[in-house]
N, C-alpha and C positions, 0 to 999 in steps of 0.2 A: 514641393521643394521648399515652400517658407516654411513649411512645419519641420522639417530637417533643419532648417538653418535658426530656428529657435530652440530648437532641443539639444544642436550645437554647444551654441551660445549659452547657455543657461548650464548645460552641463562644464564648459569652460568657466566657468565663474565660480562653479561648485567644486572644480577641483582647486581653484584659487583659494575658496573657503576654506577648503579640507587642507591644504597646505598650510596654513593662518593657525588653522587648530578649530575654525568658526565653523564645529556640525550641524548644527542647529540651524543657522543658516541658511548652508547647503540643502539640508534637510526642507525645509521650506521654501524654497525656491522651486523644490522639485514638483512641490505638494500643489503651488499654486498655479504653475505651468499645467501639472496634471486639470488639476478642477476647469482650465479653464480647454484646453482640450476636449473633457470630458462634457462641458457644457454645449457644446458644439459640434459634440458627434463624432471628433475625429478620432476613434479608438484604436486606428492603427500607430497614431502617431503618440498618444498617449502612455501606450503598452509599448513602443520601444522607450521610451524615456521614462515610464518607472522601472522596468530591467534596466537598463544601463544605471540609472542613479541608485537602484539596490545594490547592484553590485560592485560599483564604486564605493558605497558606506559599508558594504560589508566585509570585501578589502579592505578597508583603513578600521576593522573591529569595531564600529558602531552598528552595534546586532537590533539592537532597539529599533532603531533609526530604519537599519535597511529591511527588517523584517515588517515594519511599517507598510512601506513600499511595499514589500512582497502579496503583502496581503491586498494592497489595495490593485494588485499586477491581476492577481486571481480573479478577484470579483470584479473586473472590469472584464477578462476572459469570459466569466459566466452571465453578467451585463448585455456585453454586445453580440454572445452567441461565436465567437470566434472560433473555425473551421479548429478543429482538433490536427497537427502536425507533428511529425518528428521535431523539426525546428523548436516549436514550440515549447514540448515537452522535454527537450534537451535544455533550454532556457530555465523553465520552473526547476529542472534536476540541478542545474548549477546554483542554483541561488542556495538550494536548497544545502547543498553543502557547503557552501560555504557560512552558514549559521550556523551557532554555537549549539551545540545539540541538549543544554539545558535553557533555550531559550524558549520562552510559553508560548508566542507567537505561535513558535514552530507547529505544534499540533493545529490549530485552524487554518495555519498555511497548507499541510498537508490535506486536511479533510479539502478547502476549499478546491485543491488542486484536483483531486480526485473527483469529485463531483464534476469540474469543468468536460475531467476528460473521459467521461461516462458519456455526454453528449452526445458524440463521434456514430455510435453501432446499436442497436438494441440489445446485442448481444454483452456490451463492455457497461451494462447497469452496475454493475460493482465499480467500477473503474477500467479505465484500459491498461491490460495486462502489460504492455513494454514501459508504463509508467511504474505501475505497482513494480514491475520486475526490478527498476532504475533506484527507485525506491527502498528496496528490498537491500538492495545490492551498497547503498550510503551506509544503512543500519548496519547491517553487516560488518562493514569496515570499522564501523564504531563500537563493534561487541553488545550493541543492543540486538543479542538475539531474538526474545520474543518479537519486537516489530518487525525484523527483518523477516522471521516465520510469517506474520501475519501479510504480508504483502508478495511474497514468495508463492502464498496458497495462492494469492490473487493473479496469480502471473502463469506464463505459459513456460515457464525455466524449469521444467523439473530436475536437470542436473546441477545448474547451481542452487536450486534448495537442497539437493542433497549433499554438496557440498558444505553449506552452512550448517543444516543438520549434523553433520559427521562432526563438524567443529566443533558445535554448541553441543552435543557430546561428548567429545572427548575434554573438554573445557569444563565444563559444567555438571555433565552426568555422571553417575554412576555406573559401573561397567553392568549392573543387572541391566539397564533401560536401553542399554544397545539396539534391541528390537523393539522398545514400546516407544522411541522418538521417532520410527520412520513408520509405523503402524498407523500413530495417530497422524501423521501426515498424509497418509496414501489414502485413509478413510475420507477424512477432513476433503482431500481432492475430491472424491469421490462424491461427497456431497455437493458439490461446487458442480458436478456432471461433468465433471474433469480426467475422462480416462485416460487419455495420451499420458497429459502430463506426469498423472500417476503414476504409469507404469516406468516411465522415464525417470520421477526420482526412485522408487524401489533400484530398478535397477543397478541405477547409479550408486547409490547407497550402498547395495550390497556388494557391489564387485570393488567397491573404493574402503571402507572403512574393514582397519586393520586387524579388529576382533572376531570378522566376519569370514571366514576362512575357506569353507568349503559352501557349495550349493547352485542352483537348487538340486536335491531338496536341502535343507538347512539343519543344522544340528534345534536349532529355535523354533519351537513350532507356533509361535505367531509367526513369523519370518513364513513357515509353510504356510500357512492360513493366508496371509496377502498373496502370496504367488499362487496359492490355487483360486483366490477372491478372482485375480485380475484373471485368469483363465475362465472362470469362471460367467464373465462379465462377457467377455468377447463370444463364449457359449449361448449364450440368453436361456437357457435353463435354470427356471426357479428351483425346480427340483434338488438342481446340483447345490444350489445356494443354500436350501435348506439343510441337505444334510452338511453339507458342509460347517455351516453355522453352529449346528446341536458337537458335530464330532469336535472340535475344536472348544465350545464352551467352560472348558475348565480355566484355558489360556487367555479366552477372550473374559475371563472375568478378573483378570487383575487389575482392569480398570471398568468402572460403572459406567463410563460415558460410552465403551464401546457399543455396546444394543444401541444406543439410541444413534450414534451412525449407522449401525448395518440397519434399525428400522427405517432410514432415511433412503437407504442405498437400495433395499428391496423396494421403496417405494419409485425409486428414480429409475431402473436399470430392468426392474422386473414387475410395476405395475401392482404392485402390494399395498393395499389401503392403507391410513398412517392408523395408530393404535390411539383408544383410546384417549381423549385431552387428558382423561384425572389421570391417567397411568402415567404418564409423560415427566410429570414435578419437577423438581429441581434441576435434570441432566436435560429436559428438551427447553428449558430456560436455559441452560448453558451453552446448547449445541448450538441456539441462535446466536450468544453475544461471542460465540470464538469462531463464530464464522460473519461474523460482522452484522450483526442486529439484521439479519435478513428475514423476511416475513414468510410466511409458512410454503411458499413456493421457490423463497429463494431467491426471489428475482427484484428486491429490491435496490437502491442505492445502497453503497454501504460506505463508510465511513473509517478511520483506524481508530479503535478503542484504546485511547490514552490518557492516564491521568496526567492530571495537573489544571493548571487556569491557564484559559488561552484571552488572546485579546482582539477584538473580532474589530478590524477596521473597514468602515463598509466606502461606498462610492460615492455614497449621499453625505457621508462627514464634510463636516468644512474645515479649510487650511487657519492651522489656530493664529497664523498671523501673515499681514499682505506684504509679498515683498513683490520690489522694484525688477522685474525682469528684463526692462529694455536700460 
C-alpha cells in the first residue's frame, strides 16, 4: 500500500512537471523512485511505475525520455525473472506504439522485450509467439513490412501474415513475385517447424490475393510445389519430397536460397542429414541471419535484425541527478 501511495505521489508531481513544460524533471523523479525500489527488491512496484511514467512522457512526445524508461521496464522484467503474462505483454505492446518508430531505443526495447518473454516455455526460445505476433502487427501498421515479416514468422498468425504479405505485395512487389513472397514465407515456416501455421498462411494467401484466381492446382507452379510440399509433409514420405523437389527444380531455382530451406526442411520433417559445411557458403549464412541468428538446431534465442544504434539502459545505471520525492 505505501508503494502505491508513492508511485502516486511522484507520478502526481510528474504530471505537474509535464504541465510546467519541466521533462526532465519528471523524468528523473521517475528514475530515482525506480533505483530506489529497485534497491530494495520491490519489482513489482517498480515495473508499475516505470510503465506508467513511460507512458505518460510518451503521450506528451518526449520519446527519449519515455523510451528511457521502457528500456529500463524490460531489464527489470528480465532482472527479477517476472512471470511472463498477457497483462504484461499487452503493457510492453503499448509502449511500444506509442514510440516514434525512428526512435533507436526502440530496437533494444524490442530485442530486450523478446528475450524477457522467451523465459515463459522452452518451446518460445525465439520469443513468445502472441508477442512477436502483437509486434508484427504495430510494424504492419507502420508499412515497415520486413519487420513485421520477421515477427509474423515468429508468431503463430498465419492469416494475418498472409494478409501483410498480400499487402507488402501488392504495395511493394512486382506482379512476377506474387508466388515467391508466400513461397519464401511458408519455407521460412517451415524451417521454424512451423507446419500449422504454414499451411494457414498459403492458404490464406492464396484464396485472398487478387492475382491468385483459380486453384489448387495453380496456374504457378511454385504455388503447386508448396501445396504439394505441405501434402507432402503431413505424408512423412521422403521419397515423395524427393521427387517432388527434382520435378519442380527449374521453378525452385529462381531463387538460390531456396535449397538451402528445403535442405533444412528434409532435415526437420524427414530426418535428412544436413549437407556438407563447405557446400552451405553464403545462403546457409543467410538462412541463419533471416531466420534470426539461430544456431544450427534452431533453437536458440533470437533477437530482431535491425539496423541502426540502439541505447541500452541497463538496471545497474544511476539516476544522473537526486531529486526530492517526499
Amino acid at each position: 500500500m505505501a508503494g502505491s501511495r508513492g508511485i502516486e505521489r511522484v507520478l502526481a508531481k510528474c504530471e505537474a512537471c509535464i504541465s510546467d513544460g519541466n521533462f526532465y524533471e519528471a523524468h528523473q523523479m521517475i528514475r530515482t523512485l525506480y533505483f530506489r525500489y529497485s534497491g530494495q527488491q520491490k519489482y513489482a512496484e517498480a515495473i508499475d511505475l516505470l510503465y506508467r511514467g513511460a507512458l505518460t512522457l510518451l503521450t506528451h512526445n518526449q520519446y527519449g525520455s519515455g523510451a528511457d524508461l521502457s528500456l529500463l521496464l524490460v531489464d527489470t522484467l528480465n532482472k527479477s525473472c517476472t512471470p511472463v503474462t498477457d497483462e504484461t505483454m499487452d503493457r510492453l505492446v503499448h509502449l511500444l506504439e506509442k514510440m516514434d518508430p525512428d526512435c533507436p531505443e526502440r530496437i533494444a526495447y524490442i530485442s530486450h522485450a523478446i528475450k524477457w518473454s522467451s523465459s515463459s516455455d522452452i518451446s518460445h526460445k525465439r520469443g513468445h509467439p502472441d508477442l512477436h505476433q502483437k509486434f508484427g502487427v504495430i510494424f504492419w501498421h507502420e508499412h515497415n513490412y520486413p519487420q513485421a515479416r520477421y515477427h509474423y514468422l515468429h508468431s503463430m498468425d498465419g492469416k494475418g501474415c498472409a494478409a501483410m504479405l498480400l499487402e507488402y505485395h501488392v504495395q511493394q512487389g512486382y506482379p512476377s513475385e506474387v508466388d515467391l513472397f508466400i513461397t519464401q514465407a511458408v519455407l521460412q515456416y517451415l524451417c521454424l517447424k512451423n507446419k500449422t501455421t504454414a499451411a494457414d498462411c498459403f492458404k490464406a494467401y492464396t484464396s485472398g490475393h487478387p492475382a491468385i484466381k483459380t486453384g489448387p492446382p495453380y496456374v504457378m507452379p511454385l504455388l503447386n510445389f508448396i501445396w504439394f510440399l505441405l501434402l507432402a509433409l503431413e505424408g512423412g514420405k521422403l521419397t515423395v519430397f524427393t521427387v517432388l523437389c527434382e520435378k519442380y527444380q527449374t521453378s525452385l531455382s529462381r531463387d538460390p536460397s531456396y535449397k538451402e530451406y528445403l535442405d533444412r526442411i528434409g532435415q526437420v520433417f524427414f530426418g535428412l542429414p544436413p549437407p556438407p559445411a563447405a557446400s552451405q557458403g553464403f545462403f546457409g549464412n543467410f538462412l541463419q541471419n533471416i531466420l534470426g541468428g539461430l544456431d544450427e538446431d534452431f533453437d536458440s534465442p533470437s533477437t530482431p535484425s535491425m539496423s541502426g544504434s540502439s541505447h541500452s539502459v541497463t538496471a545497474n545505471s544511476r539516476p544522473e541527478k537526486v531529486i526530492d520525492l517526499d
